[in-house]
Structures are given as C-alpha cells and as structure tokens.
C-alpha positions in Angstrom: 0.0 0.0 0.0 2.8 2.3 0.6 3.4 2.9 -2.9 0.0 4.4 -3.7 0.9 6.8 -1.0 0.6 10.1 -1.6 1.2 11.9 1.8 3.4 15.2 0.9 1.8 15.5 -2.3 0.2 18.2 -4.1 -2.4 17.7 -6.7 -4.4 19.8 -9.1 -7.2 18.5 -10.4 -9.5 20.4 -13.1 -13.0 20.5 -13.3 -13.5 19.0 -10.0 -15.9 20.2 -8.1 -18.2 17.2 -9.5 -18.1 14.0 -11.8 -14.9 11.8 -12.4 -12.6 15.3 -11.4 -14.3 15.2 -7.9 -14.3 11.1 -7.4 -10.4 11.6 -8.5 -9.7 14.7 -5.9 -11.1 12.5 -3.4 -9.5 9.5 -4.0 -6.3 11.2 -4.0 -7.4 13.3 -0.5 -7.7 9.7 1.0 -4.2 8.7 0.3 -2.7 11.5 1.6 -2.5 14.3 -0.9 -3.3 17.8 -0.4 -5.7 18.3 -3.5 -6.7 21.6 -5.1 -10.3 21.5 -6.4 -10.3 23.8 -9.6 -13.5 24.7 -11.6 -15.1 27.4 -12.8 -17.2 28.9 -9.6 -15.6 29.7 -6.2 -18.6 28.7 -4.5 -18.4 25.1 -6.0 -14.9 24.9 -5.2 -14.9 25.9 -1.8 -18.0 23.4 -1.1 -16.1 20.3 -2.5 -12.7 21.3 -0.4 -14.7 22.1 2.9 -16.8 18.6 2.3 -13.1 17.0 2.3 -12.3 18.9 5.4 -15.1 17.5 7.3 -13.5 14.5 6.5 -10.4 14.9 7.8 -8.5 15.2 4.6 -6.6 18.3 2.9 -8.2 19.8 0.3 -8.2 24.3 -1.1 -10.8 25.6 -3.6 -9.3 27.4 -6.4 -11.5 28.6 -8.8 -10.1 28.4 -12.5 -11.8 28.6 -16.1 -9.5 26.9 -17.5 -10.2 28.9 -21.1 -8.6 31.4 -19.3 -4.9 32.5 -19.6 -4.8 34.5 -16.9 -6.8 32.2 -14.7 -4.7 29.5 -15.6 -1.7 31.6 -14.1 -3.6 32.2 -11.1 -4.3 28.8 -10.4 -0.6 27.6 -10.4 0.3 30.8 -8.4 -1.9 30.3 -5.5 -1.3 26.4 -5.4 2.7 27.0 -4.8 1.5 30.2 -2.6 -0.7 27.8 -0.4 1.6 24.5 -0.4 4.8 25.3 -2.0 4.9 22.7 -4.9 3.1 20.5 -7.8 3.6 16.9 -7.6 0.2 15.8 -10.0 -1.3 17.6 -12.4 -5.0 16.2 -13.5 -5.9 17.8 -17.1 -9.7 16.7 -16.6 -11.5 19.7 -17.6 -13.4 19.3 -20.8 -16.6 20.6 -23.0 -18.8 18.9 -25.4 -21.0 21.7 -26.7 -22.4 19.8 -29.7 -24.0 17.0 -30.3 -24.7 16.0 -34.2 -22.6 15.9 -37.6 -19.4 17.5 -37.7 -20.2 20.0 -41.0 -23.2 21.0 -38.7 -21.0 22.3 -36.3 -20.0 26.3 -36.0 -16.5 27.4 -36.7 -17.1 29.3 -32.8 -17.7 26.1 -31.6 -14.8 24.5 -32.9 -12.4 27.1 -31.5 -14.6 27.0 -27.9 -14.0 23.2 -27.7 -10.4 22.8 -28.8 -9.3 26.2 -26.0 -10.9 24.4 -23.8 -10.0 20.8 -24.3 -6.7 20.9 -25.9 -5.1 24.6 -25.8 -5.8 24.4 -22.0 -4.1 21.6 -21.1 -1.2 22.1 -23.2 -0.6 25.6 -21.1 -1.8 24.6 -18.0 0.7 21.8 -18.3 3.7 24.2 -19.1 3.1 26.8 -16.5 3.0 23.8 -14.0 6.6 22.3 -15.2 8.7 24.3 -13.6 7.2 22.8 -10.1 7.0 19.1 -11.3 10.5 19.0 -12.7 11.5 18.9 -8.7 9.8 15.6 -7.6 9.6 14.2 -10.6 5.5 14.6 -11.3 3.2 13.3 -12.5 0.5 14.6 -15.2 -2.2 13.0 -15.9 -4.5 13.7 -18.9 -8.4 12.6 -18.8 -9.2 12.1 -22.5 -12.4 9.8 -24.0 -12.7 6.1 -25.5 -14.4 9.0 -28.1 -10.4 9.8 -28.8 -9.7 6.2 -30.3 -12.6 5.2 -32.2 -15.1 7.4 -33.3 -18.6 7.1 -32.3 -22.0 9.1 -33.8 -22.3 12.8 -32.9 -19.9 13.4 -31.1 -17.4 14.8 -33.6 -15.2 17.5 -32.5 -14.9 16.3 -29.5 -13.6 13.4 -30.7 -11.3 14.8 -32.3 -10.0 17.3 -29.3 -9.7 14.0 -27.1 -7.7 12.6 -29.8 -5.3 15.7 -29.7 -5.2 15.0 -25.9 -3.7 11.3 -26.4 -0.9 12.9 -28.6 0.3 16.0 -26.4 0.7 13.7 -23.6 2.7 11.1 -25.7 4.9 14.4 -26.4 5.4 15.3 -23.2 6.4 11.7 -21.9 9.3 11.7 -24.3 10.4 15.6 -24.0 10.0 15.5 -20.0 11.3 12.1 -19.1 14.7 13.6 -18.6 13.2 15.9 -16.1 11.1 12.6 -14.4 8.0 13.9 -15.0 5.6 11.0 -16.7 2.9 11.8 -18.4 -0.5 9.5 -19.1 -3.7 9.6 -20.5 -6.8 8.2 -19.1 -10.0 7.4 -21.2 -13.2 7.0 -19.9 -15.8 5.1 -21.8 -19.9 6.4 -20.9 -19.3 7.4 -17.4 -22.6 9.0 -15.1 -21.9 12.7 -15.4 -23.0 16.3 -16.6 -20.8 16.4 -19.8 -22.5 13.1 -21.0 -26.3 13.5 -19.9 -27.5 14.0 -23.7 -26.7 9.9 -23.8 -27.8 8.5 -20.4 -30.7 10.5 -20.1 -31.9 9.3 -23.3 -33.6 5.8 -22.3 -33.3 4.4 -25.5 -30.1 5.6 -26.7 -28.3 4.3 -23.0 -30.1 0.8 -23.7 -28.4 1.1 -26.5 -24.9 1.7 -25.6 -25.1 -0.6 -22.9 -26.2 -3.4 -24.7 -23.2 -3.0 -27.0 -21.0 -2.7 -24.1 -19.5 -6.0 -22.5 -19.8 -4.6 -19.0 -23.6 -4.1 -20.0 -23.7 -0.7 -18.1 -21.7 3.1 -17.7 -19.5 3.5 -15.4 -19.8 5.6 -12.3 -17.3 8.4 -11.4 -15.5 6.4 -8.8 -14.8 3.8 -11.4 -11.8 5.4 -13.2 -10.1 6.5 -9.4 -8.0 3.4 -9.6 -5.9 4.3 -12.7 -5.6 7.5 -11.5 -3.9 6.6 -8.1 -1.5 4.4 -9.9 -0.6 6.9 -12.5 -0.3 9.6 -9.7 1.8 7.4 -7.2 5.2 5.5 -6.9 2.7 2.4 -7.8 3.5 3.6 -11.8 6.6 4.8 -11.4 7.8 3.3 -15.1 4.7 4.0 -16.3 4.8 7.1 -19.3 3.2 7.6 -22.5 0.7 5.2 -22.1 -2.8 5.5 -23.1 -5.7 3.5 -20.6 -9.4 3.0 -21.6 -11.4 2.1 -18.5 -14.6 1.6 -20.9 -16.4 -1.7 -19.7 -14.9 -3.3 -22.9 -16.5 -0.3 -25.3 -13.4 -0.3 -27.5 -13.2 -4.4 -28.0 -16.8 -4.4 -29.0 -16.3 -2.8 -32.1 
C-alpha cells in the first residue's frame, strides 16, 4: 500500500468540483495528498474542499476557467502560494458543446472546444513544469474512448480528445529527462453532466449498454484506480501510455 501513498503531495485537479474530477480529488485526498479542487465557480470549489475537510483530509478551492490564460496563471500561483509545490497535475477539464454531424457544427464552436480541451491543457501543463520537474510529477491527462474510435455525434470532441492522447505522448518523451511521466486516461460512458444527452436518453443508453461488454456506464468512482496508480510511486515506469477504462467499449467494435 505504501506505494500508492501520496502523503506530501500536491495535486491539481481540473473541473472537480463534480463527476470523475471530484471522485479523483477525493480519492487522491484519501491517500494522503493535499488536493486543489479547480472549476469554474468559487462557490463550488470551496464546497467540495470544505466537504473534504469535514472528512479529515486536505483539500483548497481554487477557482479556474480553464479557457482562461490568466486564470490558468492564477491557479498555479496560488497552489505554490498555499503548499509550496506541484507533484500531480489532473488535465480533466473538458466541453462537449455539440451533439450531431461535424459539418453541422459552428466554426465558434470549434475554436470554444479545442481552447478548452486541448489549448488548455497544453498551457496549464507548461506553467506547471517548472514545479513538477523537482519531484519528478506526475501529469495526468483525462481524454475519451471518443479519442480512439469514433462514435456518432460526437465529432469535435472526438477529435480534441484525440489531440489529448498525442500532447501527452509528447510530453512523456520531451519531459522524461526531467522525471515527469505523463498519461492519459480514457473514460468510456461514465454517469456525469458532460454526458447526460446519452444517459438521459432511455433508448439511446439501452443502446450503448447493450453494445457494451460490461452491459452498463460507469460511475465516477470507477476510473479513481488508474488515477492513483498513474499519480503514485505504484506507476513509477509508467509514461506515455494511453488506458481505456470503458467496460470493454473499444473491443466491442
């Protein structure tokens, strides 16, 4: 158990005041980090961290939209203010503003979706690098099953979660020699806000879970595991790797 420790640690973790961002915060709270809860609201943020509190587990609301330069510098800022480091970055913060045909889609749309899936983890990751180069950190980018094989309707965002998958390869082989790893974690149909125009759709979830092995979604708490091992000693030689936690969505064809 020691090496999913994470006492002395510092973790951000975007869009996590809810969904798979706040099951991650928390599971990485329980094994000893001191988590920052970052989304867009400082109300939201400061009621996740002081929930964590109660429970006897370290935890500061910082609110950041992440489509925000200067946000994004303020985010890193106060972390180091507050705790003096960055050991884990969590790139989870994402949009899917459209659902239908990608020639349907606006060109504002595209530009909204890749800033805030791709251009913002790709800065937030680089104004954090300083601080991870002196442990040897850990980032962690949350990208999609929607990133390796295309499904229906979901378009651009399949193609901004398969951009995800490629900057982390990238920095994996530039930022080895500084010990930072980076991975990427993908999600198949998981319980939350960004994909309630599927499971609130009856017909369309019976659907999708009939195709998938594990014959249901996922709940938020479901993709904690890889996090802790990509975050912890427990996958120290793991880098540039890509993990689906989809129920089996990708073997199914």
């Amino acid at each position: 158990m020691s090496r999913f420790d994470l006492t002395g640690k510092v973790a951000i973790i975007t869009g996590s005041s809810k969904g798979i961002g706040l099951a991650m915060a928390e599971a990485m709270a329980e094994c000893g980090a001191k988590v920052v809860i970052s989304s867009r609201k400082q109300e939201a943020v400061d009621e996740v961290a002081a929930a964590l509190k109660e429970k006897g587990l370290e935890a500061i609301g910082i609110a950041c939209h992440v489509g925000d330069q200067a946000q994004r510098q303020q985010l890193v800022e106060k972390t180091v203010e507050t705790y003096g480091r960055i050991d884990v970055l969590v790139n989870n913060a994402a949009i899917n503003p459209v659902f239908g045909p990608i020639e349907e889609a606006e060109e504002t749309v595209f530009d909204k979706i890749m800033d805030i899936n791709v251009k913002a983890p790709w800065h937030l990751s680089n104004l954090c690098l300083p601080y991870l180069k002196d442990g040897g950190g850990s980032v962690i980018n949350v990208s999609s099953v929607e990133g390796l094989h295309p499904g229906f309707g979901l378009g651009l965002y399949s193609v901004s979660k398969a951009a995800v998958l490629m900057l982390s390869k990238n920095q994996a082989k530039e930022w080895g020699k500084f010990g930072i790893r980076s991975n990427v974690i993908c999600p198949g149909l998981v319980k939350t806000k960004l994909s309630a125009a599927l499971w609130q759709n009856e017909k369309l979830l019976n659907q999708l879970e009939n195709h998938i092995p594990a014959g249901r979604m996922a709940m938020p708490e479901e993709m904690t595991g890889l996090a802790l091992l990509l975050a912890s000693d427990a996958g120290s030689y793991m880098t540039g790797g890509v993990y689906a936690a989809d129920g089996g969505y990708l073997i199914a064809g």
